[in-house]
N, C-alpha and C positions, 0 to 999 in steps of 0.2 A: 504494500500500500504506500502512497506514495503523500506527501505532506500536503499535498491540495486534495487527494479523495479524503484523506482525514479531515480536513477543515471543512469540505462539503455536504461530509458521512453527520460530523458534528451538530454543525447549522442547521441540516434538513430535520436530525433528531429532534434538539432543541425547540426548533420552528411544531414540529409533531404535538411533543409537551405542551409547548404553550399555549397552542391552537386549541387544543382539547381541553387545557383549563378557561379559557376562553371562554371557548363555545359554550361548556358546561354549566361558566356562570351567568352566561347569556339567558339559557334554557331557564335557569334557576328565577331567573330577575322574571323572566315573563309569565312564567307556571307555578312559581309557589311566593311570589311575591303579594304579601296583604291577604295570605290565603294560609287556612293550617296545613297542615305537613301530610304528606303523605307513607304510606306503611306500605314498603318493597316488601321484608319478611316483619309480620306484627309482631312485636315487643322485643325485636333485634337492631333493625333498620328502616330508617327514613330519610326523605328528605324532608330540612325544613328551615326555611330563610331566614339567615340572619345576617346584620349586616356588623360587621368586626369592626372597629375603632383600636383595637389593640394589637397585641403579637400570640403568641401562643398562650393558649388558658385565659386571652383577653386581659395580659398584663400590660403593661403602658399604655394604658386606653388614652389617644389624643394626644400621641408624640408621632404624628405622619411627617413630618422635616426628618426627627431621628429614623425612621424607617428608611426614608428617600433616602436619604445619605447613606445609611450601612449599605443598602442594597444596592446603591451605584460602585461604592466602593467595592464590595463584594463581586458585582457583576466583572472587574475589571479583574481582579484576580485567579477567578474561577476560567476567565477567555488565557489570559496570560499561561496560568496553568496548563490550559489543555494544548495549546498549543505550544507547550515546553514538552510535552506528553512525547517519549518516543517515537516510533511508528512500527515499536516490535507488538506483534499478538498479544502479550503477555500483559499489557497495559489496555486490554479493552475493558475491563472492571471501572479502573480510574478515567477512562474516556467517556462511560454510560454514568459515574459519580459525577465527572462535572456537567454533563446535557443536563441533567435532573434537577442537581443544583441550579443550575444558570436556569432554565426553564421557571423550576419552580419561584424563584424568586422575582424573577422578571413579572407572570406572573400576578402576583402580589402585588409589586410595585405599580404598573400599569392601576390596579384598580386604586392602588391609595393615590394616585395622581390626577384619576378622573372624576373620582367620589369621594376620596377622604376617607373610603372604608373599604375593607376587603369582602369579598360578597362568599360566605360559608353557606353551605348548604347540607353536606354527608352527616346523618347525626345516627351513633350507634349508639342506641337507646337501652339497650341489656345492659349494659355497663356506664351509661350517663356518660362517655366519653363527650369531649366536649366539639359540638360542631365545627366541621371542619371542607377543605375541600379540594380537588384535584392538584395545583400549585403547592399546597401542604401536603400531598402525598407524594410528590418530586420529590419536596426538601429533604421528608423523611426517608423515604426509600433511598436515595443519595447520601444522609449523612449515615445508613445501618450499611450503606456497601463502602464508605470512606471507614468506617469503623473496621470492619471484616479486612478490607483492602491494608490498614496498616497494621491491625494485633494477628491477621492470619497468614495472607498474600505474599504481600512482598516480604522484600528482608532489609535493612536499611542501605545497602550499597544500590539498591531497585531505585533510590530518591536521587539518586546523583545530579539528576536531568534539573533537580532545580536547584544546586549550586550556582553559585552567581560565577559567570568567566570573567575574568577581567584578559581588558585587550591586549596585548603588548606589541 
């Protein structure tokens, strides 16, 4: 593979993600918006509209500047990353951890930039976990394969790629 189908293989994934968390919050706005929830499986799963102000468990409700800011930041390191990312097989773990990431938080950002709120809608109700939605299932599926990726995967001579070169 060659460092331009990597950049392409990337884009197209990430553009997938994001599309799909998108779309899905689309649906959500139009279908369960100002309306109660509906029951996929009864007393396991629904959906049901809520509109976020905060971050995860709706902690810093009404810091969308600190959100914008991590997430541009973020966004920058996650593109940098991947494309430090070798082009051996062995690193397509860490190439599907950063789409996810990048996706999922882009994501997010988009909606705290259009509304001020992130638009949740997956609520699994067996357990009162708390509403959630496609862009949050990126982040988290991304940060359980960066987890796996560095206490299983690689070994620490596998990180080289992001050593700083200096020029001479």
């Amino acid at each position: 593979m060659t460092k331009k189908t990597a950049i392409i293989k990337g884009i197209l994934g990430f553009l997938l993600f994001f599309l799909a968390d998108q779309g899905t919050k689309l649906l959500a706005v139009r279908n369960l918006k100002g309306k109660e929830s509906v029951e996929l499986i009864p007393g396991v799963l629904e959906f049901q509209y809520l509109e976020n102000r905060g971050a995860a468990f709706g902690i810093l409700q009404n810091q969308q500047w600190l959100f914008i800011l991590l997430c541009c930041v973020f966004l920058v390191i996650a593109a940098y990353f991947y494309y430090r990312l070798p082009l051996e097989k062995k690193y397509w773990l860490f190439r599907l951890m950063a789409v996810l990431l990048a996706a999922g938080a882009l994501g997010n950002l988009v909606d705290r930039i259009l509304h001020k709120y992130v638009v949740d809608f997956i609520y699994f109700s067996l357990i009162h976990f708390p509403i959630f939605n496609v862009a949050d299932c990126c982040v988290v599926i991304g940060g359980i394969l960066m987890l796996f990726n560095v206490l299983v995967v690689y070994k620490e001579e596998d990180y080289s790629f992001l050593k700083w070169r200096r020029s001479r």
